[in-house]
N, C-alpha and C positions, 0 to 999 in steps of 0.2 A: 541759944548762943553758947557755943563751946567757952568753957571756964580756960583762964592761962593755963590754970594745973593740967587739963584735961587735953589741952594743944599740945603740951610740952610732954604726957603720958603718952599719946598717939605719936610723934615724933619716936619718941624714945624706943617705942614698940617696933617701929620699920626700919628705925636703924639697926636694933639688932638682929630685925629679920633678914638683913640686907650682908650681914656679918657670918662668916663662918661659925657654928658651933662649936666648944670646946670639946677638943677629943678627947673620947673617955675610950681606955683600952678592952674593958669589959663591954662597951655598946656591939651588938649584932644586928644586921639587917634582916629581914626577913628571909631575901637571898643566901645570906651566909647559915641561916637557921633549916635551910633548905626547906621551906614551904614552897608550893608549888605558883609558879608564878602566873598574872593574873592572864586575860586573852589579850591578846598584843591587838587587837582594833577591837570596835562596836561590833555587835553581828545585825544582822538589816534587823530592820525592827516591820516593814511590810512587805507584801508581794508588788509591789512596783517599782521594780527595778528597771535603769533607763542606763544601755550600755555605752558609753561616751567615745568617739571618735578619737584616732588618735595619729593621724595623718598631718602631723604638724609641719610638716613641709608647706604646707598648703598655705601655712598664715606669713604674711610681708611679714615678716621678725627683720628688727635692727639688729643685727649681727657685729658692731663695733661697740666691742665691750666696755672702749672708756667714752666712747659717746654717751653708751646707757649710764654709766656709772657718774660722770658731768650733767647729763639731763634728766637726772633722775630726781624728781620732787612730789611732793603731796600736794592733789589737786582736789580743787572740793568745787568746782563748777561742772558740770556733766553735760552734756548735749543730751540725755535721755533716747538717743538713737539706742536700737538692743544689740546687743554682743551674738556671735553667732555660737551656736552651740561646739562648735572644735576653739574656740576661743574660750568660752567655761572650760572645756576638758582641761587647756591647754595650763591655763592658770589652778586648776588644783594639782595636776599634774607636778607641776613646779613645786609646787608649797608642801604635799605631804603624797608622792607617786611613789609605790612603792618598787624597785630597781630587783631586788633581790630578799630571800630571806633564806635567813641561817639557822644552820642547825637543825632540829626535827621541832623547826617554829619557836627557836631559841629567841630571833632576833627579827627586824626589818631594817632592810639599810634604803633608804626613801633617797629623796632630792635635798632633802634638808639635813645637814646632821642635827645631833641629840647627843644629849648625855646616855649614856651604856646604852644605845639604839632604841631606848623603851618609847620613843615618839607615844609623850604622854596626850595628848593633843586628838580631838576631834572636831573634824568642820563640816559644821550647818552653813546651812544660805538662804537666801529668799531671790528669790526672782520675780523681778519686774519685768526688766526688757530684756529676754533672751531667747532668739532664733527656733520655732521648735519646740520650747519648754511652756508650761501654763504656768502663770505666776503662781507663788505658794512658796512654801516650806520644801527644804530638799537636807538631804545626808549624803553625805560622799563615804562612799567603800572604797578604801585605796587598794585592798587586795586583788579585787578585781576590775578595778577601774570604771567605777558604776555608780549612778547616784541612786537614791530612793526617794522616791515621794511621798512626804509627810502628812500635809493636808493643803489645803485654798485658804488664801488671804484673800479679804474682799476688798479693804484697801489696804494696799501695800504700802502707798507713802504715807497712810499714818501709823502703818506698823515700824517702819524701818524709821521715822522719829521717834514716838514713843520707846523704843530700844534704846536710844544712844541719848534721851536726857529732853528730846524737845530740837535738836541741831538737823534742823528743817535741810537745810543743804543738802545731807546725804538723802535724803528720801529722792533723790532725783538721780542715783546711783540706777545703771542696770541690774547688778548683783552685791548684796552685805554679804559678807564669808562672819560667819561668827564664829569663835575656837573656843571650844571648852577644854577645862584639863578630867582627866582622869587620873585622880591621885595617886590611885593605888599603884598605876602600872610605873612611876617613879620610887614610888615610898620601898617597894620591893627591893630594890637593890639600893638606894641609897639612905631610905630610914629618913633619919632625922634630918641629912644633909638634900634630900631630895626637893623643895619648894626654890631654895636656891639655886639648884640647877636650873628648874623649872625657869626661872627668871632669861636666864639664856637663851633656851630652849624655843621657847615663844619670841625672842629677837631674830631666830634664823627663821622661821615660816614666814614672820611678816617683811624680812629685809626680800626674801625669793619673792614674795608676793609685788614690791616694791620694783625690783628689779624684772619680773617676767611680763609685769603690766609698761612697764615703760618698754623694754621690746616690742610690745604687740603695741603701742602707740596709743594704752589704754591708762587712764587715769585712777590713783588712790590714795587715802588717806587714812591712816591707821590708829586705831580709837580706842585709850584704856575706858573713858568713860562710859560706861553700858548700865542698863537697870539690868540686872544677875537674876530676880527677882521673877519678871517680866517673863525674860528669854528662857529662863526654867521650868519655867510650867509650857511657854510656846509652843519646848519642844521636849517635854514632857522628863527634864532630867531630875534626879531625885536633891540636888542642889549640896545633899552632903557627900555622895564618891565623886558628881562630876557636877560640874558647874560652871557656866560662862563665865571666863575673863575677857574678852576685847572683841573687835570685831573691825575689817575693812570695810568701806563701799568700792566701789569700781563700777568705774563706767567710761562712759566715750569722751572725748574729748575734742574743743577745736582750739587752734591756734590765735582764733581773733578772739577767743575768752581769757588771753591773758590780761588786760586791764582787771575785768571781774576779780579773776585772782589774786589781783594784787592789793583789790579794795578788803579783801581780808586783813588784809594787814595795814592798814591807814591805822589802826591806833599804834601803833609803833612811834609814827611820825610823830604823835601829841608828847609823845613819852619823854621827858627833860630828866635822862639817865647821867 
């Protein structure tokens, strides 16, 4: 049991994390120190590479943008029907696709913006239900638009609770996207001020994720809580340059599971605010 003192140190700690640092005229970045700066993505870490489809015409998209933007919600009931593999493409696509790159590999200008374009951000997944794919572990390469295969889950729905705390619900997701950050490729250019970018940073992948899944008529819900722990070794990250913070599920959705949905939310009702 956490002491008052010990609530009120933790408190105090995120709030100042949450605060701009005091500018000191003498601080340099790494950037400004001209160190060279880190590789702008992961490089594949195996030879199974699987090149993604990218004929998005092909998928019914809602194309009335304040439709999406009114019907846009966090769904945590899933039909467990699988996504078709141009519907994976289509949603990493959205979230961290990369459009262009600048300079002699200065930069990446993606789907998402970023603070000075260093898209500190890596996205793992698992796959349950999707079209064409073997459940398992997967890595998306945005440069080429191609995932890699990591290794086989045997069960998947008790990997994908086990990750997020025990919250049974999402294990009935077709695909978790889980985002790690890569520190360094921030800390380069913004030093000290760089975590709190970061904080932004990760609200623009998961707001596209949010919004490209309600297009496609597909369901998500977006999850600080994760064992870091767990997903670090899963997928083999060293825990101190890169490290899981959060992670989606997404899956299919039907229209007569709105009651379900809303039984989430029945303690609301108890609640005399």
């Amino acid at each position: 049991m956490l002491t008052e003192k010990e609530i009120k140190t933790i408190i105090e700690t995120g709030r100042n994390f949450m605060k701009m640092p005091k500018e000191d005229p003498d601080y340099l970045t790494d950037q400004q120190l001209k160190k060279n700066q880190p590789p702008l993505v992961k490089a594949a870490q195996s030879n199974e590479l699987i090149s993604l489809p990218s004929n998005f015409d092909n998928i019914p998209l809602d194309n009335d943008f304040m439709h999406i933007i009114n019907s846009r919600q966090s769904h945590r009931v899933y039909t467990q029907k699988p996504l078709s593999k141009l519907e994976l493409s289509y949603l990493l696509w959205c979230t961290q696709g990369v459009k262009e790159i600048r300079g002699k590999s200065y930069a990446t200008l993606r789907t998402v913006p970023c603070g000075g374009a260093r898209h500190e951000f890596e996205t793992y997944f698992i796959v349950q239900y999707v079209e064409g794919l073997d459940p398992g572990l997967y890595h998306y390469l945005p440069m080429t638009h191609q995932i890699e295969f990591i290794k086989e889950i045997d069960d998947a729905k008790s990997f994908i609770s086990t990750s997020v705390g025990g919250q049974s619900w999402a294990a009935k997701a077709s695909v978790v996207f889980y985002y790690s950050a890569v520190f360094y490729r921030a800390e380069w250019r913004y030093g000290i001020y760089a975590h709190r970018v970061a904080l932004m940073d990760i609200g623009h992948v998961m707001q596209n994720l949010y919004l490209a899944a309600t297009a496609a008529k597909l369901g998500t819900c977006a999850l600080g809580y994760i064992d870091p722990d767990y997903l670090n070794a899963q997928f083999n990250l060293d825990s101190d340059e890169e490290c899981m913070i959060c992670c989606c599920p997404v899956g299919t959705i039907d229209e007569k599971d709105k009651q379900a949905e809303a039984d989430f939310y029945a303690f609301v009702k108890e609640q005399n605010l």
